[in-house]
DODREN-373286 format. One record per residue (C-alpha): x negated, y, z negated; residue number from 0; residue in one letter. Coordinates in steps of 0.2 Angstrom, whole numbers. Example, Ala and Ser with C-alpha at 12.3 -4.5 7.8 and 13.67 -1.06 7.14 Angstrom:
BEGIN
> -62  -22  -39  0  A
> -68  -5  -36  1  S
***
This chain:
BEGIN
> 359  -288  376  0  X
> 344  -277  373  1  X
> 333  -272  386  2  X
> 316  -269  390  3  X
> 306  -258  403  4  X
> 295  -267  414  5  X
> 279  -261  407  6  X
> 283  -265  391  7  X
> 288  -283  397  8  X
> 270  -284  403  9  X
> 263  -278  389  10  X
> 270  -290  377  11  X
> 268  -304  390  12  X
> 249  -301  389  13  X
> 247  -299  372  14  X
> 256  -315  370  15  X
> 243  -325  383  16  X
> 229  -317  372  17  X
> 236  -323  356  18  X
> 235  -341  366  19  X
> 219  -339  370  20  X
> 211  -335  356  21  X
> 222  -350  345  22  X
> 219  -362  358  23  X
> 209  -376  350  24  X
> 191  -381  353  25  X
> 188  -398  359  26  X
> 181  -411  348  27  X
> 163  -406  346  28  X
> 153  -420  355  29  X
> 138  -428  343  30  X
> 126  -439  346  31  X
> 124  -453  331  32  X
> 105  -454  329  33  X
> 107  -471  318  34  X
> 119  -480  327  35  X
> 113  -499  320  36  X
> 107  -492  301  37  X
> 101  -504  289  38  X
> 113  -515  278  39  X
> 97  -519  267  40  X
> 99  -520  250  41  X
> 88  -522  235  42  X
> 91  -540  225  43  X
> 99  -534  207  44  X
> 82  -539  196  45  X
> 79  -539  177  46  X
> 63  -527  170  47  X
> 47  -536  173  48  X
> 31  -533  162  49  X
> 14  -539  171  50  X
> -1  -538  159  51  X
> -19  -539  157  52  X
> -23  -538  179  53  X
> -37  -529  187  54  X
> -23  -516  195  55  X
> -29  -507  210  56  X
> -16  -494  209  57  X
> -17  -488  231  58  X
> -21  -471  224  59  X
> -40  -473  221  60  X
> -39  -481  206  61  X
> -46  -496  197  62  X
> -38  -499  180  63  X
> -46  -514  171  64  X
> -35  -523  160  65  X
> -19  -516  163  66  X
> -2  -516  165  67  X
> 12  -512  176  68  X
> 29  -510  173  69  X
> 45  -512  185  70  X
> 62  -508  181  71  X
> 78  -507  191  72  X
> 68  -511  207  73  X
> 54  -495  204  74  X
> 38  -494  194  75  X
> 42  -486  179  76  X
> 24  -485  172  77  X
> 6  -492  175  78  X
> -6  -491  163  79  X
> -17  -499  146  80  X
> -5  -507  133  81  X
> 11  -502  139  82  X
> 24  -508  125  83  X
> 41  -514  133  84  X
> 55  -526  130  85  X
> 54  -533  147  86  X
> 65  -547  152  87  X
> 51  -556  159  88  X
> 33  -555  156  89  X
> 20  -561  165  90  X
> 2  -564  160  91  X
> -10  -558  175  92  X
> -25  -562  166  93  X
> -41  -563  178  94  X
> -26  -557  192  95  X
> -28  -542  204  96  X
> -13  -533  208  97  X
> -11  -521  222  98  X
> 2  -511  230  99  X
> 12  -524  244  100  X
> 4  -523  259  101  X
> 9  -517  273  102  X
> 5  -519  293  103  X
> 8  -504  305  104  X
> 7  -513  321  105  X
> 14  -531  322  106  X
> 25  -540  335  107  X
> 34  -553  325  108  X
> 50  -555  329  109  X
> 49  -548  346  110  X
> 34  -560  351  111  X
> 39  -573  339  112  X
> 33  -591  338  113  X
> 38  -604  346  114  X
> 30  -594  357  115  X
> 42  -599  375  116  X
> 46  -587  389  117  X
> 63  -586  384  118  X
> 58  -577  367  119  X
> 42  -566  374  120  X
> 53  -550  374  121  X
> 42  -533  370  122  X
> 35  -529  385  123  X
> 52  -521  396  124  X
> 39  -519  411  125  X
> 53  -512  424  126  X
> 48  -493  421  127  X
> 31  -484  415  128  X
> 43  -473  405  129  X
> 57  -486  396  130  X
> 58  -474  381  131  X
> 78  -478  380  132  X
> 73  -497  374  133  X
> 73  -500  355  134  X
> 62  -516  351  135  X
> 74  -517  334  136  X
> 86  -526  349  137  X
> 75  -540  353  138  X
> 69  -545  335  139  X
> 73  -561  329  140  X
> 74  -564  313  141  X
> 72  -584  309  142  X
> 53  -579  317  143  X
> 43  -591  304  144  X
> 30  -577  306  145  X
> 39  -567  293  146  X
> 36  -579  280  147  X
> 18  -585  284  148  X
> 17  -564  281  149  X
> 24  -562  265  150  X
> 11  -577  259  151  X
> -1  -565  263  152  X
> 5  -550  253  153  X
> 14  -540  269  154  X
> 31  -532  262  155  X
> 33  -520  274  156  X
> 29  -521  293  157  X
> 33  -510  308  158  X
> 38  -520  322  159  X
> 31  -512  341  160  X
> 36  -515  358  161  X
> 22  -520  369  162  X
> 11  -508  376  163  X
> 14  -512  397  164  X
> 21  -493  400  165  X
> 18  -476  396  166  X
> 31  -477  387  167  X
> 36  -493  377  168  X
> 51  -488  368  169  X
> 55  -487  350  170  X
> 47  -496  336  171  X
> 56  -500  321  172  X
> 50  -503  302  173  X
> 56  -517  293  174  X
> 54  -524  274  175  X
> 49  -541  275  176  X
> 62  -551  267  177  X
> 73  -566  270  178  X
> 89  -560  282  179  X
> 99  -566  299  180  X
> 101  -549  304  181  X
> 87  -537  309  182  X
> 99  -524  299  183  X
> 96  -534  285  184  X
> 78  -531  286  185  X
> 76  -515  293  186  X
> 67  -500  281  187  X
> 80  -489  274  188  X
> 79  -472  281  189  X
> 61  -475  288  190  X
> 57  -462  302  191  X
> 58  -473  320  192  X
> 41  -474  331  193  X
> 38  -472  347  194  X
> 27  -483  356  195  X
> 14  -473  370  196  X
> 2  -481  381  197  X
> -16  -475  387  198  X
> -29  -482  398  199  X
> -31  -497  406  200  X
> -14  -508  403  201  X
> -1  -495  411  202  X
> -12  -492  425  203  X
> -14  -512  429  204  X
> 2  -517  426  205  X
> 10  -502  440  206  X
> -8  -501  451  207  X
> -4  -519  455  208  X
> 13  -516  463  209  X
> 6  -499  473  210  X
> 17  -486  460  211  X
> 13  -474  448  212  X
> 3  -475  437  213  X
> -13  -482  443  214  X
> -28  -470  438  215  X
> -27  -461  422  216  X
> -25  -446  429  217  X
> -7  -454  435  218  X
> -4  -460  416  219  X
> -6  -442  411  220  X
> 4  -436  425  221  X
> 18  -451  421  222  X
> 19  -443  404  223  X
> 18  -424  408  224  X
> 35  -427  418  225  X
> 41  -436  406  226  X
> 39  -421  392  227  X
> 46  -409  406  228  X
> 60  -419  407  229  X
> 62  -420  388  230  X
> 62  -404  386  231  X
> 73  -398  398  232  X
> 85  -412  388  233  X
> 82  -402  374  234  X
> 86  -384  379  235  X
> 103  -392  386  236  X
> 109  -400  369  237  X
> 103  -385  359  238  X
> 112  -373  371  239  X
> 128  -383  369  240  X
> 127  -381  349  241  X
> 123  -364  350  242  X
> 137  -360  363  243  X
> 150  -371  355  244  X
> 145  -364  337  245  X
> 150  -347  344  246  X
> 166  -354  351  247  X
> 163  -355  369  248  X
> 171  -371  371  249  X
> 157  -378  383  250  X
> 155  -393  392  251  X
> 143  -406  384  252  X
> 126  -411  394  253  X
> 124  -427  403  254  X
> 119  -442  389  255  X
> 102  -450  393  256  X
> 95  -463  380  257  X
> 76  -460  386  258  X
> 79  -443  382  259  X
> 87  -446  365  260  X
> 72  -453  360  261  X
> 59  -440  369  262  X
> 71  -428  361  263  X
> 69  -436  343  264  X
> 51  -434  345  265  X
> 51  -417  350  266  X
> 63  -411  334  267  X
> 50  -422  323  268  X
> 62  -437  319  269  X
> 52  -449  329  270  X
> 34  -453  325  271  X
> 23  -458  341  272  X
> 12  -472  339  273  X
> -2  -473  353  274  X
> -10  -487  361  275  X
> -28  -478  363  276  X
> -44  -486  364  277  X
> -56  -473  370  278  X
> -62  -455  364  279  X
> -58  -447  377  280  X
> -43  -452  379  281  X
> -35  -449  363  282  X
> -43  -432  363  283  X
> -32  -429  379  284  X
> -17  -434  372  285  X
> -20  -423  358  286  X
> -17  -410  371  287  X
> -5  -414  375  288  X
> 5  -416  360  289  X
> 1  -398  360  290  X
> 4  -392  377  291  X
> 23  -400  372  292  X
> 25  -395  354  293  X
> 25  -413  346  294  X
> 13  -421  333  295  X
> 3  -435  342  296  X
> 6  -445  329  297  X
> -5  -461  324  298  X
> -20  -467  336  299  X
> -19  -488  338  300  X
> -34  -500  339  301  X
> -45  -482  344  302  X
> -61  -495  348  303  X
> -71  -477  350  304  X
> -63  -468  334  305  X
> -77  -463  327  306  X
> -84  -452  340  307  X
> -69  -441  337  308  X
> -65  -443  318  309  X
> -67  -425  315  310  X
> -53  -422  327  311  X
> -41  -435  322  312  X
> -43  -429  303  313  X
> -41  -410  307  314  X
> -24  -416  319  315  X
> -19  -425  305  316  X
> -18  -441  314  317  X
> -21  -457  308  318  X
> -32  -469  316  319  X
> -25  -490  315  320  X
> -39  -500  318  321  X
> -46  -518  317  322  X
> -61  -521  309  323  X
> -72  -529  322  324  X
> -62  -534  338  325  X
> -71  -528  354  326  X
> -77  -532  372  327  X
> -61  -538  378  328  X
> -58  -527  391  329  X
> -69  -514  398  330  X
> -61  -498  385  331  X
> -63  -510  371  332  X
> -83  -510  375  333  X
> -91  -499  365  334  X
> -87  -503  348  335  X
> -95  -501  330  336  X
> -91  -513  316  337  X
> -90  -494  305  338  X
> -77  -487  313  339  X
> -65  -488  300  340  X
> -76  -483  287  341  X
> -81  -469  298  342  X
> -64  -462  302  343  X
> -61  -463  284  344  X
> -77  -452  280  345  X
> -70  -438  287  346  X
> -61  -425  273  347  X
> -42  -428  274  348  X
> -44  -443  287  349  X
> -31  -458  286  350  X
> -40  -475  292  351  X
> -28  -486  292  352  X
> -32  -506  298  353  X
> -20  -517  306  354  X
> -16  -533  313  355  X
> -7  -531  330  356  X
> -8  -551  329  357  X
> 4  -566  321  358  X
> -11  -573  314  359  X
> -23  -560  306  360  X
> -6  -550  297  361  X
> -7  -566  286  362  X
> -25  -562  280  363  X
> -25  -544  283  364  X
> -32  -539  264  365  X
> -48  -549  271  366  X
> -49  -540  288  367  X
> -51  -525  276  368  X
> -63  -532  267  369  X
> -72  -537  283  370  X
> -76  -516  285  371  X
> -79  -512  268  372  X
> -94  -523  266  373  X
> -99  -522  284  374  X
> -100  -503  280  375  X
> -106  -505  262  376  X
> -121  -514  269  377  X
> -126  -500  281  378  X
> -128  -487  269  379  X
> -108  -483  264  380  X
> -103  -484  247  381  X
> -84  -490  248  382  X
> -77  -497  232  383  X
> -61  -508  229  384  X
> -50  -495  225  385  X
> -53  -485  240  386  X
> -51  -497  253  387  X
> -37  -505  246  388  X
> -29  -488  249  389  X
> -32  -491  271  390  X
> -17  -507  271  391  X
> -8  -499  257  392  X
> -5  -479  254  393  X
> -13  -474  272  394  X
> -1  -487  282  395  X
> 13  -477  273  396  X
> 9  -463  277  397  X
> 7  -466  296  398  X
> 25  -474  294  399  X
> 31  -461  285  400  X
> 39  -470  268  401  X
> 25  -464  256  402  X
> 36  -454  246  403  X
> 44  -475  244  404  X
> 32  -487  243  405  X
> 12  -488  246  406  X
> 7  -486  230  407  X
> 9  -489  212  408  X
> 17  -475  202  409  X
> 31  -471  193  410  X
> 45  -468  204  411  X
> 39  -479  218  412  X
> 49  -494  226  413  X
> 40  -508  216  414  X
> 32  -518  230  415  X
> 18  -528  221  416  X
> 7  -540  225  417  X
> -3  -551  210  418  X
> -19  -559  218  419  X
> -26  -574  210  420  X
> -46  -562  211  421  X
> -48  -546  220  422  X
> -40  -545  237  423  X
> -56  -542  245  424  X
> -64  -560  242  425  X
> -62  -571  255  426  X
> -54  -585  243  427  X
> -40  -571  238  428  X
> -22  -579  238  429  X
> -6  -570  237  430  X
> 2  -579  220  431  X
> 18  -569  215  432  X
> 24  -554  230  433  X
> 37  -542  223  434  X
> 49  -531  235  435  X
> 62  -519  226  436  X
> 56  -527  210  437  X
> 63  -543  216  438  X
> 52  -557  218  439  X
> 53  -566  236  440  X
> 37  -576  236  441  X
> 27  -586  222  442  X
> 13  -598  228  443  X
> 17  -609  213  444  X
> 37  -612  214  445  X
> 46  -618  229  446  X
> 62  -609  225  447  X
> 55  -593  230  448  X
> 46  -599  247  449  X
> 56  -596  261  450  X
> 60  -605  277  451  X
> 70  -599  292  452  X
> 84  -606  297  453  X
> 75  -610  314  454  X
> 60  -623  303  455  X
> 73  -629  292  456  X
> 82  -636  308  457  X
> 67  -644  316  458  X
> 65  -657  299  459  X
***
């Protein structure tokens, strides 16, 4: 038997536990699924559609007077004067408006649906100011008869927001409002997730009231200063773990916390905030401190005092969701002016946007629009049609972030369409024929396409 010296022995021995170590496997890299209950939506298969001869408002800042717009394979393929096509179906829109679909940024159906009974009343998680880690997509019901009395007004797309008790509400979810059993089955493909933020009075009432934090403002501020502390030390944690296990260092994945997944999302730009803010001030201060934690602040809700900061919001590229003339309810709802809207909108690269945040008015909420355009037109604005159709239509895409989808009408677009019996803007304006995908799931004149939840049709 050959021998060998003892150093040599050694030698070999430790070039052996080198080679080991450096074939030694990596453990499975750990990963965090940031869609872990997607969308199972999909588009009815429809035939080409022709609409002809409407007053379209095209959600872009265009009026086209007797015109025509076609949809194919689900898209708008063309809008324009005399378009020549061997549609499938035609349909004459003679004396008709059509508009984009409309869509509301900030509604409760679903979460708050009606009957409205304590058992069902489930947006508001009001155990924490910060309860970032709840998703309001989990309390949705879908059967909500809300949805349909929605889509009668024109609302093809909605995005659904938890309540606004805490600094913090948790995650809002955009939805196509179509006939499903499942949330899935509604839920917006690949629409960026919101998250719901609070200001002012209602955090501060809701936690004041038991002795905790928050119960000034300055304790709101401080609630969500920690917070984005908090969030970004979650942050450098997971991104160190990448880095380190990129570079094969085999390290030990952070502690998983599902507030901070959501703080984290919004720090990375994935999930857009959507604030509860009423007064200047306020806003302005959360502005701040988007920027003192290197996050876009997103979209301003209700913003009662709007207008005495629109140059701000539009330079922050923030949008500004409003009602029209709602007020007085509470002491940060005072001091209100029926031009806000119209004001914000002023403003050089502003997005106004008007919303619902009600069961009732998302049903009419081509009116509530119409409400500030001749409010504002009648104390010296000049706001045409075209224009204000763009604030429950293009804007509200954009604050959601789907208007590279749907919004408006051009080629490319999903077809979400609305034909009107007049212009939107009248107070006798009906919804007749609403289109999502190209495929038509309402008509005001045909029983076959008005839906009914499950829940109405087991109450006859």
């Amino acid at each position: 038997m050959q021998k060998f010296a003892p150093s040599l022995l050694a030698v070999g021995l430790a070039a052996a536990l080198v080679g080991c170590q450096e074939s030694s496997p990596q453990d499975a890299k750990v990963t965090i699924n940031k869609n872990p209950y997607p969308s199972t939506y999909q588009p009815v298969a429809t035939s080409s559609t022709l609409i002809t001869n409407a007053t379209v408002l095209t959600g872009t800042g265009e009026r086209l007077d007797e015109a025509d717009v076609l949809l194919v394979d689900g898209k708008v393929q063309q809008v324009g004067k005399d378009l020549t096509a061997n549609a499938d179906t035609t349909i004459d829109a003679q004396g008709k408006w059509v508009t984009p679909g409309i869509i509301d940024v900030h509604s409760h159906l679903g979460a708050y649906p009606n009957p409205s009974v304590e058992s069902h009343q489930d947006g508001n998680e009001m155990t924490s100011p910060n309860t970032a880690e709840v998703w309001v997509e989990h309390s949705i019901w879908p059967q909500d008869p809300g949805f349909n009395r929605a889509r009668e007004g024109g609302i093809t797309s909605l995005q659904i927001l938890p309540g606004s008790a805490n600094l913090f509400g948790g995650r809002g979810v955009t939805l196509k409002n179509v006939p499903a059993h499942t949330m899935q089955g509604m839920k917006f493909p690949d629409a960026p997730y919101g998250l719901k933020m609070a200001c002012g009075e209602n955090p501060k009432r809701v936690y004041g009231r038991k002795g905790e934090l928050p119960m000034t403002r300055m304790g709101n501020m401080a609630g969500y200063r920690t917070a984005w502390i908090g969030a970004q030390e979650y942050k450098r944690a997971w991104d160190k773990y990448d880095a380190d296990y990129a570079a094969g260092k085999n390290p030990e994945a952070p502690h998983r916390d599902i507030k901070y997944d959501t703080l984290r999302g919004v720090l990375e730009g994935e999930v857009r905030i959507h604030n509860h803010c009423y007064k200047a001030e306020e806003m302005a201060m959360m502005i701040d401190l988007s920027k003192e934690f290197n996050y876009h602040a997103g979209t301003f809700h209700h913003g009662i005092e709007a207008y005495k900061i629109a140059d701000l919001l539009a330079e922050n590229g923030s949008c500004a969701a409003l009602w029209p003339d709602w007020w007085g309810f509470k002491m940060e709802a005072y001091d209100m002016v029926q031009e806000n809207v119209a004001i914000v909108d002023a403003v050089k690269n502003s997005c106004a946007v008007v919303h619902s945040d009600s069961d009732t008015t998302i049903q009419r909420l081509n009116q509530e629009a119409a409400k500030v355009m001749y409010s504002a037109n009648q104390n010296g604005f000049d706001i045409s049609e075209q224009h204000a159709i763009k604030w429950i239509t293009a804007n509200a895409a954009k604050s959601l972030g789907i208007e590279d989808k749907t919004g408006s009408l051009e080629a490319g677009k999903q077809a979400d369409v609305v034909i009107w019996n007049q212009s939107p803007f009248s107070v006798y304006a009906k919804a007749e024929q609403v289109f999502v995908d190209g495929a038509k799931v309402y008509d005001r004149n045909d029983s076959a396409y008005q839906a009914q939840s499950d829940f109405m049709l087991g109450q006859q």
